[in-house]
C-alpha positions in Angstrom: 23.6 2.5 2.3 20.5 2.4 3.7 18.8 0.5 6.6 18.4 -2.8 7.7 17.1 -4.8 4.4 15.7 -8.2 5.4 14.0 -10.3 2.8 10.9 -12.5 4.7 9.9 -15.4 2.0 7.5 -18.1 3.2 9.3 -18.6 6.9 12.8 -18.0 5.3 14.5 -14.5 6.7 17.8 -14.0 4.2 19.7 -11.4 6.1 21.0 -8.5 3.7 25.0 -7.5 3.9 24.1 -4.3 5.0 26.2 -5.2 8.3 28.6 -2.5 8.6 27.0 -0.9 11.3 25.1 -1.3 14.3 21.9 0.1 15.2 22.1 0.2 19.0 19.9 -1.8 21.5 17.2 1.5 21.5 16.6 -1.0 18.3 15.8 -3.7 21.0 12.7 -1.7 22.6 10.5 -1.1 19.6 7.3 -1.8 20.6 5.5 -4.2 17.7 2.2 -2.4 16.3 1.3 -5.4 13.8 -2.3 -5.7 15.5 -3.2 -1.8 15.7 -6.6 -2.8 18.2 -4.7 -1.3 21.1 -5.8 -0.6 24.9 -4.2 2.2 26.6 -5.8 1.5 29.9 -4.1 -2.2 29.6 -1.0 -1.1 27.9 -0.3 1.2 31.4 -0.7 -1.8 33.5 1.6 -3.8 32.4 4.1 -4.3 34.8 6.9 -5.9 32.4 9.7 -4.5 30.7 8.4 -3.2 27.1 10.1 -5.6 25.2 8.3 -6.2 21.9 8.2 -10.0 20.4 9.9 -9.4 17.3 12.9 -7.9 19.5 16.5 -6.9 17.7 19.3 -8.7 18.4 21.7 -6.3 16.9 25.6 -6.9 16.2 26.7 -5.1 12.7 23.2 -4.4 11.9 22.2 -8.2 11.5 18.2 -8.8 12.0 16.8 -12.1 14.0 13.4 -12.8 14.6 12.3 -14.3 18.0 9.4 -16.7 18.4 6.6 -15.9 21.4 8.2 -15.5 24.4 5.7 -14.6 27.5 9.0 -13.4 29.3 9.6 -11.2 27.1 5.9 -9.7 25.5 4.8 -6.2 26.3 1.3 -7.2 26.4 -0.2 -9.9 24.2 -3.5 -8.9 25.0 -2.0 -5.8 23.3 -1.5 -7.7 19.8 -5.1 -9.2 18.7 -3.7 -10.9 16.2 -0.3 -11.8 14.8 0.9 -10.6 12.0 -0.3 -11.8 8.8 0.5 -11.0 5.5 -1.5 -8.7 4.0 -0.9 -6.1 1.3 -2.8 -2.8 0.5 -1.8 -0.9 -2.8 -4.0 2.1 -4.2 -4.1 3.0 -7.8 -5.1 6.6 -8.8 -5.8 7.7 -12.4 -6.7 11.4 -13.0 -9.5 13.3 -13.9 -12.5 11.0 -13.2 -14.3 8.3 -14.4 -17.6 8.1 -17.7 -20.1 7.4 -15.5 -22.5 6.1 -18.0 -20.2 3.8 -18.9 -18.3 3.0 -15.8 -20.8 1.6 -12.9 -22.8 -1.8 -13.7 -26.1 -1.8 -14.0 -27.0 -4.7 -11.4 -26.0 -5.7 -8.1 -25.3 -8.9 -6.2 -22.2 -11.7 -6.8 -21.4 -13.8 -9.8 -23.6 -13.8 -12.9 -25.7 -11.4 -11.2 -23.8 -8.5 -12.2 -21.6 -7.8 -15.4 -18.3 -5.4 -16.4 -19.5 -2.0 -17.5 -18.3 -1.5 -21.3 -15.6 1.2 -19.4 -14.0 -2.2 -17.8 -14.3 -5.3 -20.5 -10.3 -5.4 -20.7 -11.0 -6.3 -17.2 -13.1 -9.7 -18.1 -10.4 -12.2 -17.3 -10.1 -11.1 -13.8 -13.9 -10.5 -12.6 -13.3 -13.0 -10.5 -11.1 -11.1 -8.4 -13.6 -7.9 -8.3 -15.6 -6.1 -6.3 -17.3 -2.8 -7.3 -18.4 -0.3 -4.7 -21.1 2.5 -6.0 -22.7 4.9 -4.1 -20.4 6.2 -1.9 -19.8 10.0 -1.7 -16.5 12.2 -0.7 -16.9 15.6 -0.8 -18.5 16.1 2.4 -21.2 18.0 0.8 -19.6 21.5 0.7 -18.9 22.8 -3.3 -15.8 25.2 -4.3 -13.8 25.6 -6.8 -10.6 23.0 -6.8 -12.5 20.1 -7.9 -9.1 18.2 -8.6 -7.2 19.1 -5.2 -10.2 18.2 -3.1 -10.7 15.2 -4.7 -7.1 14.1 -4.0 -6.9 15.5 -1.0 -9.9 13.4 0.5 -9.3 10.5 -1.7 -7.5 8.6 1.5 -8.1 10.7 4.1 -11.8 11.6 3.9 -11.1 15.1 4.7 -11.8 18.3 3.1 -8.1 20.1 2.3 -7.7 23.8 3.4 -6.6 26.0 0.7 -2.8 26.8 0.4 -2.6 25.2 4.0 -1.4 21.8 4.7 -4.1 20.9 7.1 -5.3 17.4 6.5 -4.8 14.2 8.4 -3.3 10.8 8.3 -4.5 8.6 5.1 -5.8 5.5 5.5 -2.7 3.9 3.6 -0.6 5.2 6.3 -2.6 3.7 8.9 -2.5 0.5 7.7 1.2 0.7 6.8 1.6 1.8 10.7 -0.4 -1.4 11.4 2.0 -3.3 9.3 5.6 -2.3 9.8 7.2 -4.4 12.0 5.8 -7.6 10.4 8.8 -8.1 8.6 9.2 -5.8 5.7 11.8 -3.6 5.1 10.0 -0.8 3.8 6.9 0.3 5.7 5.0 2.0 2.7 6.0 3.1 -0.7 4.9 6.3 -2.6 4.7 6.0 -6.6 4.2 8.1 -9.7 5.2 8.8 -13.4 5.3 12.7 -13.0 4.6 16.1 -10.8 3.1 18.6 -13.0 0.1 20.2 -13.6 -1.3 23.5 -12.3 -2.2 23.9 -8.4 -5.8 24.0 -9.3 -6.1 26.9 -6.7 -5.4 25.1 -3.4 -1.5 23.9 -3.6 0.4 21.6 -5.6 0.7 19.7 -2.5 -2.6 18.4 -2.9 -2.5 17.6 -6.7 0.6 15.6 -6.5 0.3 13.2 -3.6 -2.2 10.9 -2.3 -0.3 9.8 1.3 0.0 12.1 4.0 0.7 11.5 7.7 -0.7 13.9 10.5 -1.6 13.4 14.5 -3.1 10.6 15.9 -4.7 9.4 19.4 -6.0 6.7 21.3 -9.0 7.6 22.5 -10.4 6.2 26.1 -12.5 2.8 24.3 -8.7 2.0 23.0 -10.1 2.6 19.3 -7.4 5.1 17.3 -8.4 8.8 16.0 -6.7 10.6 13.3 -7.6 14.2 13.9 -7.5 16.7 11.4 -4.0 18.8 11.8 -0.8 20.0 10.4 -0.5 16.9 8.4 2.5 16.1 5.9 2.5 15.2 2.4 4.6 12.1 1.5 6.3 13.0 -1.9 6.2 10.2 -4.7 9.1 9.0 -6.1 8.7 9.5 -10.1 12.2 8.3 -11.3 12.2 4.8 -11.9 15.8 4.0 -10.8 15.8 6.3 -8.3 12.8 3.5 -6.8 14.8 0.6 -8.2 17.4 2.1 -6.0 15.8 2.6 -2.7 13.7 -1.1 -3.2 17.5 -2.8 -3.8 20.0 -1.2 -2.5 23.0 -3.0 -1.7 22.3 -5.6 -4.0 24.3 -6.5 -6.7 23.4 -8.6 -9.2 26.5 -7.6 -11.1 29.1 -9.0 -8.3 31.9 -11.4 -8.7 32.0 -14.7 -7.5 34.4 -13.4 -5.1 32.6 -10.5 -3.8 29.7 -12.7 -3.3 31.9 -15.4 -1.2 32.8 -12.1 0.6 29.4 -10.6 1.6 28.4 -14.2 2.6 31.5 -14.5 5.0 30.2 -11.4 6.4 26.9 -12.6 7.1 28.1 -15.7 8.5 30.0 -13.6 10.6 27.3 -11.4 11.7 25.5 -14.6 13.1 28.2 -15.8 14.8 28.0 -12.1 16.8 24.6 -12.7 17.5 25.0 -15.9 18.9 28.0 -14.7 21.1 25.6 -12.5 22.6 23.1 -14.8 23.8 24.0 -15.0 27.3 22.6 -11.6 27.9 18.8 -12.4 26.5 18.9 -16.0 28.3 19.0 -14.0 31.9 16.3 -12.7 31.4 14.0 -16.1 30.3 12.3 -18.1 32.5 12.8 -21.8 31.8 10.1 -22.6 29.8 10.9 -19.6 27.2 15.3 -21.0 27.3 14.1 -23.9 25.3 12.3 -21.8 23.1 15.3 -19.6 22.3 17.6 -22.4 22.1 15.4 -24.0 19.0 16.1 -20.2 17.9 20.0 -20.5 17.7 19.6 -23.6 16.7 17.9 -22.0 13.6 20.2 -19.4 13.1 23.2 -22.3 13.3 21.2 -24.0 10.7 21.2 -20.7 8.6 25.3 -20.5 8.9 25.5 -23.5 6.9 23.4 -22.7 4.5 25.5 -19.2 3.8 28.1 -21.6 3.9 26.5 -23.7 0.7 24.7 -21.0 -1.0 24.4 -17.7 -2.7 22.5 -14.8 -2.1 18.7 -14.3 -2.2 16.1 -16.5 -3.9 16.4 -15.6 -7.5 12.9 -14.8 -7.3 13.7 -11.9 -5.3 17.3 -11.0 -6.6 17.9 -7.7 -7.5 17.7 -7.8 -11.9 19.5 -5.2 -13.7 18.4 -1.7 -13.2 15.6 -0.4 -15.5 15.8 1.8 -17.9 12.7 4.1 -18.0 11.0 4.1 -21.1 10.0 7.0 -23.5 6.6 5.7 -24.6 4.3 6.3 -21.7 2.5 2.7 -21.6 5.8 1.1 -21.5 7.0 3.1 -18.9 3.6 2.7 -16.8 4.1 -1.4 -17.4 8.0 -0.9 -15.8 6.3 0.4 -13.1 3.9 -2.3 -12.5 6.7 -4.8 -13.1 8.7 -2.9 -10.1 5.3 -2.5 -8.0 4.9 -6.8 -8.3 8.6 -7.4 -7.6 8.1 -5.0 -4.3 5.3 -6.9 -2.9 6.8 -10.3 -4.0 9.8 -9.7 -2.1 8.3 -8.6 0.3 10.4 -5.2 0.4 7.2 -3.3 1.1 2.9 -4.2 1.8 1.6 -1.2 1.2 1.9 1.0 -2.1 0.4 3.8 -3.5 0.8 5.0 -7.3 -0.6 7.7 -9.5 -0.9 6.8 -12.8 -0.5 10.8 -13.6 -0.9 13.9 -11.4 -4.7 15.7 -11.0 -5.1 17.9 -13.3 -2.6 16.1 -15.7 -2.7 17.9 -19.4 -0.4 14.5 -20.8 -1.5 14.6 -24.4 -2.8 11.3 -25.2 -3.3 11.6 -29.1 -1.0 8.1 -29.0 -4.2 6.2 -28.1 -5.9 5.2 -31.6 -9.3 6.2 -30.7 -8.2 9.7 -29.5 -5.8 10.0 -32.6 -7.9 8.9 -35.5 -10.5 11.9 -33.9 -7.8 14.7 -34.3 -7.9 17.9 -32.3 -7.1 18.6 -28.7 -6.0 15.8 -26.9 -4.8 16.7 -23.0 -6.0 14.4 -20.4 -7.7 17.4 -18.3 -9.3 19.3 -21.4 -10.9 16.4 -23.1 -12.1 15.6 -20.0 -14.3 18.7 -19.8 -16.6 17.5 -22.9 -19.6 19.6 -22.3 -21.6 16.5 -24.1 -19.5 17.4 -27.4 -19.4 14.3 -28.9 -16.1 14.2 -30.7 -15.0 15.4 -27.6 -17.2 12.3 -25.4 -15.8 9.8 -28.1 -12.0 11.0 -27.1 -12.9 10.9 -23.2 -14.3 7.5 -23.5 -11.3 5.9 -25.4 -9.1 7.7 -22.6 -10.7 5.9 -19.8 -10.9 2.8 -21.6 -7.4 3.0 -22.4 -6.7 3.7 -18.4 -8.2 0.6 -17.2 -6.7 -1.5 -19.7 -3.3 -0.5 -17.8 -4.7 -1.3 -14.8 -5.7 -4.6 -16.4 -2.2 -5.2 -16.8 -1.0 -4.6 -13.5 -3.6 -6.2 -11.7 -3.0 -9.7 -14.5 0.2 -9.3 -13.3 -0.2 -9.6 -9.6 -2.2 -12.6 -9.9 0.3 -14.5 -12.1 2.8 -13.8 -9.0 3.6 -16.0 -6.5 4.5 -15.6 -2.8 7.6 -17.9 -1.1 4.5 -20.1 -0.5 3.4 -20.5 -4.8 0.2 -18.4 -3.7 -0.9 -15.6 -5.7 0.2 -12.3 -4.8 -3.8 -11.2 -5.2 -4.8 -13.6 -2.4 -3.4 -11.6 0.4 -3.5 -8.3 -1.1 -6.7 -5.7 -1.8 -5.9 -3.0 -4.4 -8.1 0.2 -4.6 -8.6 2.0 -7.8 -9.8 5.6 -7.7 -9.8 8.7 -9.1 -10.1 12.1 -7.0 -13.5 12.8 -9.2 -16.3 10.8 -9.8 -17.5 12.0 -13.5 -14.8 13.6 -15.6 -16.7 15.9 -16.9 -19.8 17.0 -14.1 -16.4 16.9 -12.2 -18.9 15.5 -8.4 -17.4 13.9 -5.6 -21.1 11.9 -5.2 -21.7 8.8 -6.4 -18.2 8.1 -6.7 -16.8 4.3 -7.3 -14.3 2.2 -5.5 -13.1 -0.7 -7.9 -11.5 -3.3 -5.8 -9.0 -6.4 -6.6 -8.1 -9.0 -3.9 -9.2 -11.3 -1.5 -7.1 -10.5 1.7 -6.4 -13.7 2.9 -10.2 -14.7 2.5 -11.4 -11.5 4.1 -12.9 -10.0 0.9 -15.0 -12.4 -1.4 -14.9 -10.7 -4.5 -16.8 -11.2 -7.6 -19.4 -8.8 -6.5 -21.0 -5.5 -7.4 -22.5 -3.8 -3.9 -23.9 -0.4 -4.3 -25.1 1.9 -1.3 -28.0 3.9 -1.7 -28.5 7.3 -2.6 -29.0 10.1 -4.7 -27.0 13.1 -6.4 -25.3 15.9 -5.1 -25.2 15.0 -1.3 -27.7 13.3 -0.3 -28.0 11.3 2.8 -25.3 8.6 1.2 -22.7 6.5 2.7 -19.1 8.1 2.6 -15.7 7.2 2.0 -15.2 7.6 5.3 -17.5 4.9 6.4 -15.8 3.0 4.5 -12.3 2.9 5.2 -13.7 2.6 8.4 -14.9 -0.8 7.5 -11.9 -1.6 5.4 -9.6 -0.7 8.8 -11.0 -3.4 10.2 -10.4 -6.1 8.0 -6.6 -4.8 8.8 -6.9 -5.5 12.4 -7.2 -1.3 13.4 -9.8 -0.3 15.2 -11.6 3.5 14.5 -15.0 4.5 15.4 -14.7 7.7 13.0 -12.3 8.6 10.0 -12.3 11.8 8.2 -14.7 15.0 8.2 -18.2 12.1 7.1 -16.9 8.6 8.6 -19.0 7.6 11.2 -20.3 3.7 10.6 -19.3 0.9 9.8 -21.0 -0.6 6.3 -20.7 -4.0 4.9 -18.8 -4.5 1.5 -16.5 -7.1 1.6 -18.7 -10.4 1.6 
């Protein structure tokens, strides 16, 4: 059935049924890693137990969530921060953006700067934009694989190895490290409508995926290091249900009125096991912490009664029926937005990644009207090689355009969202929308955009078109590297370097 589902809304845990069994007190040990600025030097001399704040008090695999206790903290000095909510989802769409069409053509913040024509479906929700130009991630070395380099280095800024998987961790992954244990279920989630398309000469491993997870160290200045090594890809999950599945298992939205007395007897029950087993935290609590703990169980008593007077989740993060994925491809991309929103809203997952379709993707989009009405070839990937044709430029154009009106979509539908606390789902979340090339058809990793969505909790003020200088083909530019290293930061982890180019910090986000 899964693991341990626990849905966090506002400051109300609702404890899944999935209590049939326990997950041992190694569960209790965990060490929290929600504030990633670590210190090994500090984390040595500690001279308590490592006993994490958010410990597991496990009977029948039931969750509780203790407040600060100083008896029982590995090293708060550890933690720089506590955990806040903050959500990072990437969106990839294949084969590269129309440059002429797709960077402003001023800088600075509000009416300073306007949408390209490649972005007016994007009007509404300027707003909540930033634009990043400039940047470069190719790490100035050319070779054939345009595609697979490009996606490759998209998070990691790192140049793949051909048919090897040598890379390193994404920056996704390092943030979803930073985040799992701050209450959801799910650490990360890897999306996707398809896995096809040719290797493009270095492995379908790196045409397919955008998340990978390799080696990592603490270096001695307590800053984190993601070394280039036998890294792994994470697959994407490309059938609908299959994600439906995983994001709600053991829900039921189909159960009986018995069945649903049932599974809330059971979680009644499990809290009554938790409380029975008190006596063994409260040794180990100095005074000032046993009041602390008592206001705890007095919380979880609290809880019993609701179970006792209510159903299951919030309907707001209930499990609907199961989807059925859709034939027509823009129908089936907006079920996956729909499932994306309902992820972050319950809170199952804060980080996401999605490809709108693999590199390299041949999908024949002769459905879109501009594309149709010009006739002739119309795969993704070859259209995209337009030579300057210009029945061929007309049909690459209307593709793009088509592309960000989807994103449109999903990004209108995060904002009309609402966390347990009514706030927008965009307010706490940044979403990064890239494609492994920068023009479709000069197929460059220089000059190659970043459009953001978001304000992270206040962290990002959008509304804002920031371009670094530089010029083409490698220049002395700033890198993706530089900044993810920046954008790390804004996530509470601490690097000095990221990738082959990453070496500064620059300033984006305000």
């Amino acid at each position: 059935m899964g693991e341990l589902s626990s849905f966090h809304f506002g400051n109300r845990t609702r404890l899944s049924e999935r209590a049939a069994r326990s997950v041992g007190v190694n569960a209790m040990n965990r060490r929290s890693t929600c504030s990633v600025a670590r210190s090994g030097t500090e984390a040595m001399k500690q001279r308590h137990p490592s006993i994490s704040r958010r410990r597991l008090l496990v009977t029948a695999g039931a969750c509780i969530t203790l407040p600060m206790l100083p008896s029982l903290l590995y090293s708060r000095r550890a933690r720089a921060a506590e955990c806040k909510v903050q959500r990072f989802i990437v969106y990839h769409f294949p084969n590269g953006h129309h440059m002429p069409e797709h960077v402003p053509s001023t800088v600075g913040s509000g009416d300073a700067w306007s949408l390209p024509p490649m972005l007016q479906d994007m009007k509404d929700l300027k707003s909540e934009l930033t634009f990043v130009s400039g940047l470069e991630n190719q790490q100035r070395r050319r070779e054939t694989g345009d595609h697979a380099i490009g996606l490759g280095a998209m998070l990691t800024a790192r140049k793949p190895t051909k048919n090897k998987q040598f890379l390193s961790t994404s920056v996704d992954q390092v943030i979803a490290d930073a985040q799992k244990d701050c209450g959801s279920r799910i650490p990360s989630l890897q999306f996707g409508t398809h896995n096809a398309g040719p290797t493009d000469s270095f492995g379908t491993y790196y045409t397919r995926g955008i998340s990978w997870r390799g080696p990592s160290s603490v270096l001695a200045d307590g800053t984190l290091s993601f070394p280039a090594g036998d890294a792994t890809p994470l697959g994407k999950e490309i059938d609908l249900r299959a994600a439906f599945d995983r994001m709600f298992e053991g829900s039921d939205p189909q159960a009986s009125e018995a069945e649903a007395k049932a599974r809330r007897a059971l979680r009644k029950s499990v809290l009554d096991s938790v409380l029975s087993q008190s006596a063994s935290l409260r040794a180990q609590l100095n005074p000032d912490d046993l009041h602390k703990v008592d206001e705890l169980y007095t919380g979880i008593r609290e809880l019993e009664k609701e179970i006792d007077s209510s159903g299951a989740l919030s309907a707001s993060c209930a499990a609907p029926a199961a989807p059925v994925p859709a034939s027509d491809f823009a129908k089936l991309l907006d079920q996956w937005h729909g499932l994306m929103v309902l992820a972050l809203q319950c809170d199952i997952t804060r980080v996401i990644t999605f490809m709108e379709s693999d590199a390299v993707t041949s999908r024949n989009l002769a459905f879109i009207p501009e594309v149709k009405a010009v006739g002739g070839d119309s795969g993704d990937h070859s259209v995209s090689h337009h030579s300057g044709q210009a029945a061929l430029v007309t049909k690459f154009k209307a593709m793009v355009r088509w592309k960000q009106q989807q994103i449109a979509s999903f990004l209108a539908k995060l904002r009309a969202a609402t966390d347990g606390l009514g706030k927008s789902l965009l307010e706490d979340s940044l979403v990064m929308i890239t494609s492994e090339l920068a023009d479709g058809n000069r197929h460059n990793h220089d000059d190659k955009p970043i459009l953001l969505a978001g304000r992270l909790g206040g962290l990002v003020v959008p509304d804002r078109h920031v371009r670094f200088p530089g010029g083409k083909d490698y220049d002395v530019v700033k890198t993706y590297g530089d900044f993810f290293i920046s954008l790390l930061d804004l996530y509470g982890v601490r690097v000095n370097t990221f990738g082959n180019d990453g070496k500064e910090r620059i300033t984006w986000e305000r």
